[in-house]
ZAMITOR-32376 format. One record per residue: residue in one letter; x, y, z of N, C-alpha, C in turn. Coordinates in steps of 0.001 Angstrom, whole numbers, plus 500000, padded with zeros to 6 digits. Example, Ala and Ser with C-alpha at 12.3 -4.5 7.8 and 13.67 -1.06 7.14 Angstrom:
2
A513190494310507800512300495500507800513200496700507800S512850497750507080513670498940507140512900500030507870
***
This chain:
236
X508928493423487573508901493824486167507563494432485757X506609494446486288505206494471485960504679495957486851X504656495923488378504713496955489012505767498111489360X506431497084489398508343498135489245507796499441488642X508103499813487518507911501092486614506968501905487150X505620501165487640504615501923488239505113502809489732X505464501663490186505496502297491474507111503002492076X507777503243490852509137504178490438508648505858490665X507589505766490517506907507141490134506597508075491725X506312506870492517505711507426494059507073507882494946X508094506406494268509411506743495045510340508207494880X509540508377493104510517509391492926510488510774493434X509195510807493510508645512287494502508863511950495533X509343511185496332509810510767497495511535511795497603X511697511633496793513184511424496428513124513080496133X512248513455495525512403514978494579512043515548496319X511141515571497112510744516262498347511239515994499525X512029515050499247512679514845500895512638513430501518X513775513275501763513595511862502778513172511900503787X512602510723504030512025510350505534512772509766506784X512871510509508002513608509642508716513196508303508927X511694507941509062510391506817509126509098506540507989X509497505428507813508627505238506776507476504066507287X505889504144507658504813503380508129505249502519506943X504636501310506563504864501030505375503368499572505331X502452499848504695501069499355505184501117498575503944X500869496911503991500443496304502919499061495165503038X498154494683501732497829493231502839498534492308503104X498021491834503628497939490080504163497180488632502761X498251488318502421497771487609501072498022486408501768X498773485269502471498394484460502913497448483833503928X497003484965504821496241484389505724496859484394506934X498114484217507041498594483961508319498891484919509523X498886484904510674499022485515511254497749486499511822X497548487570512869496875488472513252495885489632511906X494729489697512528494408490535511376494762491674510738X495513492415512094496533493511511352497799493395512520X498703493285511518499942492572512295501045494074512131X502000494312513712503155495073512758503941494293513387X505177494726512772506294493560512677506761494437514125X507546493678515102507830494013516705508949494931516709X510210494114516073511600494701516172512597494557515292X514139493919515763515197493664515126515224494777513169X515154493599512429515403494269511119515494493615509712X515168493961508797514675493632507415515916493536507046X516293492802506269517216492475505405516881492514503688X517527492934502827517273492628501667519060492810500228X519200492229499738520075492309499019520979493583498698X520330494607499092520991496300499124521328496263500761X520979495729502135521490495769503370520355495505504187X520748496225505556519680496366506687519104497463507051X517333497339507074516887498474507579515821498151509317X516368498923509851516271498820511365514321498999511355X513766498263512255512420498676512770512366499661514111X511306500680513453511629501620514700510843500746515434X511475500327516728510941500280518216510120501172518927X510433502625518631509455503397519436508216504040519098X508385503770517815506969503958517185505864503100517352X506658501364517189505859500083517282505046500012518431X505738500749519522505502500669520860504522501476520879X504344502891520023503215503718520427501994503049519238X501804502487518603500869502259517927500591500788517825X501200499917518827500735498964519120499392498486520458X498614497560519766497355497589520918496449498194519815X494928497938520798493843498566519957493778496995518608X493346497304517877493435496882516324494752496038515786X496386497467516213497270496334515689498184495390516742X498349494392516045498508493174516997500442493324516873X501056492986517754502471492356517907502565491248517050X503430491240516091503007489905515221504081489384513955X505026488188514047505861488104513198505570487382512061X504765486767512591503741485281511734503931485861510352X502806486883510529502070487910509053502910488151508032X504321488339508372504769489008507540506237487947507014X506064486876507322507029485726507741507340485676505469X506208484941505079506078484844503654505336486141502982X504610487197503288504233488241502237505242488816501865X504815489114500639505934489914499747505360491451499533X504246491984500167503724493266499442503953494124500288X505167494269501566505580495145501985507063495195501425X507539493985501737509264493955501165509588494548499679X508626494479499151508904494946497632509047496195497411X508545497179498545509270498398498713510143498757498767X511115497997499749512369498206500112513358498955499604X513869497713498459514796498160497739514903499945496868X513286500212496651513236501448496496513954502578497310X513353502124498181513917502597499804515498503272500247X515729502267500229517272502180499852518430502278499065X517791502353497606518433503212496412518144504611496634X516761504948496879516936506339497110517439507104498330X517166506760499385518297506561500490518734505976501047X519985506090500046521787505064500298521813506441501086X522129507259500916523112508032501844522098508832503289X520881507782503306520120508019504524520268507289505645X519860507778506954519250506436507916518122506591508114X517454505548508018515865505712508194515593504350508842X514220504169509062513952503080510099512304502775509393X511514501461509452510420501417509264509966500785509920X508278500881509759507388500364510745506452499721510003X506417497857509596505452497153508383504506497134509047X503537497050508412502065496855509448501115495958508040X501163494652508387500252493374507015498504493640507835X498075493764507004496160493675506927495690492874505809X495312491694507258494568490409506283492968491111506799X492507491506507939491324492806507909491181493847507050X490268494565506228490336495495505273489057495838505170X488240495801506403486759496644506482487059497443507035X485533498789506351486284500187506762486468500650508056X485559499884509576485886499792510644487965499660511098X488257498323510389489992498299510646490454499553510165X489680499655508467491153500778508201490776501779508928X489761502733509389489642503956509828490641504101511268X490105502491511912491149502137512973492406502214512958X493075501981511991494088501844512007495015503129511405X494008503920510355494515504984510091494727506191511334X493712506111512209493687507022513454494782506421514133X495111505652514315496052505279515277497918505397514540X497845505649513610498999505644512415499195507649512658X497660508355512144498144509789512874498220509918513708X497652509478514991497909509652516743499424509861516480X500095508729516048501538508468516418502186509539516060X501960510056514383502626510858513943502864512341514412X501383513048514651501274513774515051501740515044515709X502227514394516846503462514871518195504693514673517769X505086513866516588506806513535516514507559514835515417X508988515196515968509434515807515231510120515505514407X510234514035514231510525513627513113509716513715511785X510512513317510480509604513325509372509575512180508886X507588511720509061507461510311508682506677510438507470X506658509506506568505755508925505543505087507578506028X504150507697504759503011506256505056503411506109503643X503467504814503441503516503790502218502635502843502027X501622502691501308500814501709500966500875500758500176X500772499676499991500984498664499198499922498129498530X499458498328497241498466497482496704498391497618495345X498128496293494844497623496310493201496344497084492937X496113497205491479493871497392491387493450496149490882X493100496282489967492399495152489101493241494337488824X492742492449489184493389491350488620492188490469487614X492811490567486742491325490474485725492269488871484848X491121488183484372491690486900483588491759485976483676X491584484899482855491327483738483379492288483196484322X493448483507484239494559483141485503494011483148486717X493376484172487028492621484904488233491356484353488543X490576483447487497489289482758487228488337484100487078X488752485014486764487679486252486411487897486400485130X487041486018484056487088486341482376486179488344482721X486877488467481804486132489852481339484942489559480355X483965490391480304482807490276479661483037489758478039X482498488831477404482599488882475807482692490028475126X483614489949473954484041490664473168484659492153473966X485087491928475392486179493334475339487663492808476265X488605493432475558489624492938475917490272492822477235X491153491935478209491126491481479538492165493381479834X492733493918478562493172495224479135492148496438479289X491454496784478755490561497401478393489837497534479520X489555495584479940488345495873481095489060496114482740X489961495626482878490681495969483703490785497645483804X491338498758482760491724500177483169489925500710483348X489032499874482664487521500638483300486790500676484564X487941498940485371487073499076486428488337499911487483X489430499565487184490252500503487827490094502335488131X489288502372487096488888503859487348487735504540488277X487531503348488561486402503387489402487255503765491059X488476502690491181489162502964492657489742504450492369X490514504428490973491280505820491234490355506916491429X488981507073491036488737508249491565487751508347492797X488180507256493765487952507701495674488962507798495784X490652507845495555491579507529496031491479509102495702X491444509059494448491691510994494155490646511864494871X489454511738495402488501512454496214488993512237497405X490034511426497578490505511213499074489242510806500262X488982509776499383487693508865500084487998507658500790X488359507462501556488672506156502180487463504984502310X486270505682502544485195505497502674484390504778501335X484477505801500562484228505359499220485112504686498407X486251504220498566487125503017498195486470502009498539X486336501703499564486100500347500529484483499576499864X483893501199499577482515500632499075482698500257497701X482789500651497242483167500573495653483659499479495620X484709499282495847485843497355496043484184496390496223X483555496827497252482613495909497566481264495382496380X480998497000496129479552497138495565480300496449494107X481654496613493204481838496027492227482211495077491968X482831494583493130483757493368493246484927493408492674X485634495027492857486903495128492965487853494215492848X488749493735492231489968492665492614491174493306493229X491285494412494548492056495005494432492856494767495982X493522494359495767494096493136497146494665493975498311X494680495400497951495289496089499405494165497746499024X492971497461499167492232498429499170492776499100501082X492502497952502041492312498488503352493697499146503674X494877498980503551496044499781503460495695501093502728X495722501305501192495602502558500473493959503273501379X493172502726502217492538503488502810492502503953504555X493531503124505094494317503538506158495209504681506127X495791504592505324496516506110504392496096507419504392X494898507127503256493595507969503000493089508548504701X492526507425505517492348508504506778493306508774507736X494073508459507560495430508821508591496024510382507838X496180510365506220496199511883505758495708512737505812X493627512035506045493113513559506129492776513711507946X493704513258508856493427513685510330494795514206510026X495694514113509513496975515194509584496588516215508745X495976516366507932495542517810507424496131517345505905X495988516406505420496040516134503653495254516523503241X495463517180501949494053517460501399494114517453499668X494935516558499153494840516217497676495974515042497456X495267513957496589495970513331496282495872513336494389X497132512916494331497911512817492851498476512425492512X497588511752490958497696510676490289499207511223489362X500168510028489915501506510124488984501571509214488123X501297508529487741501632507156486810500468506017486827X499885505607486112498885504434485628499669503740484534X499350502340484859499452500880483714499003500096484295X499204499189483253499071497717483410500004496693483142X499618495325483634500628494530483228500756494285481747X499620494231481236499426494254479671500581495199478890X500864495730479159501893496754478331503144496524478744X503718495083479805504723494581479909504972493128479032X503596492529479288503220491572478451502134491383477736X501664491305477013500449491363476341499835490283476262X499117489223477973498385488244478023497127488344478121X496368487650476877495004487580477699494416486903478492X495257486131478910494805485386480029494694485605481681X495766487165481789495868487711482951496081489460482668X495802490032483130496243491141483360496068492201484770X496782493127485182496784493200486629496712494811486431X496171496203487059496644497274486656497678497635488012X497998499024487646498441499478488958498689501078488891X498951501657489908498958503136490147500155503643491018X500400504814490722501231505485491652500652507165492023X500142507250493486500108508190494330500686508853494839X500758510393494701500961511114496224500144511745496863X500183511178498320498979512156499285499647513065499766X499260514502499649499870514974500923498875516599501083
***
């Protein structure tokens, strides 16, 4: 209810330009468990709209190095599955296959790693793949144990520091994401995914990304005790 609407926006240019036979689909690692960057091996995702198959032969070429064989990781996260269903409303009348890959690692060493190894794969295939990233920006509020400064509001301060990620994401900085999260203390729980992306687009030859949609949770609910922002991208 909160990110839904936001991230309607990424699917839909998905939808307006073409389906994917393969979709990477990169989120973090919010429990802890499992390998530091895990992709899921085989078999297949299930979710209330059906089954979507894991490509095998992709897993196979971009496994090793950095990402680990790994079911653990992705056993309880929810910040790849929540894609899905997108997925699959927009192509019902597709077959497509994905490849999850959870990062509880998110220094810019992993992601650059992992982004090179995400274009290696792509590269040579004549198929048509996408990368999907998974991540919130700012979790601001006392829920979160982060109060925003006296006298400005938990929405307010949230879209100021958020603007800080959206524009490396829009310079197509992978680099300068990672620092920024650091140097501000970012609350932004899948920086190292949205910058695995970032360099895996610009070794395929991306060269602009664009901003489709900004909010917050605040404008679903109006708490001050929490508020979360979020964004919707296209790289290409």
């Amino acid at each position: 209810m909160f990110s839904g609407p936001i991230a309607a926006h990424s699917f839909n240019r998905i939808a307006e330009e073409g389906f994917a036979d393969v979709f990477f689909i990169l989120g973090p690692n919010h429990t802890g468990v499992g390998s530091g960057v895990s992709v899921y091996p085989s078999d297949k995702w299930r979710t209330p709209l059906g089954e979507i198959p894991i490509d095998t032969d992709l897993v196979k070429k971009i496994a090793g190095g950095i990402i680990d064989l790994d079911e653990s990781a992705h056993r309880y996260e929810h910040s790849i599955e929540v894609q899905l269903p997108f997925l699959q409303y927009i192509g019902k009348n597709e077959g497509f296959s994905i490849v999850p890959i959870c990062m509880a690692m998110q220094d810019v060493d992993t992601a650059r790693e992992v982004g090179d190894q995400l274009a290696e794969a792509i590269k040579d295939e004549s198929r048509r793949i996408m990368i999907i990233a998974s991540s919130d920006l700012s979790h601001e509020g006392f829920m979160y144990g982060r109060a925003p400064p006296s006298g400005i509001d938990v929405d307010e301060y949230v879209r100021d520091r958020d603007k800080l990620a959206i524009r490396e994401i829009k310079n197509l900085n992978p680099d300068g994401l990672i620092k920024t999260v650091y140097k501000y203390g970012l609350s932004m729980c899948g920086y190292g995914p949205v910058a695995s992306l970032l360099y895996a687009a610009k070794k395929l030859g991306g060269s602009k990304a664009e901003l489709l949609k900004y909010g917050t949770s605040y404008e679903v609910s109006a708490d001050s005790n929490a508020c979360v922002g979020y964004s919707a991208f296209a790289i290409y």
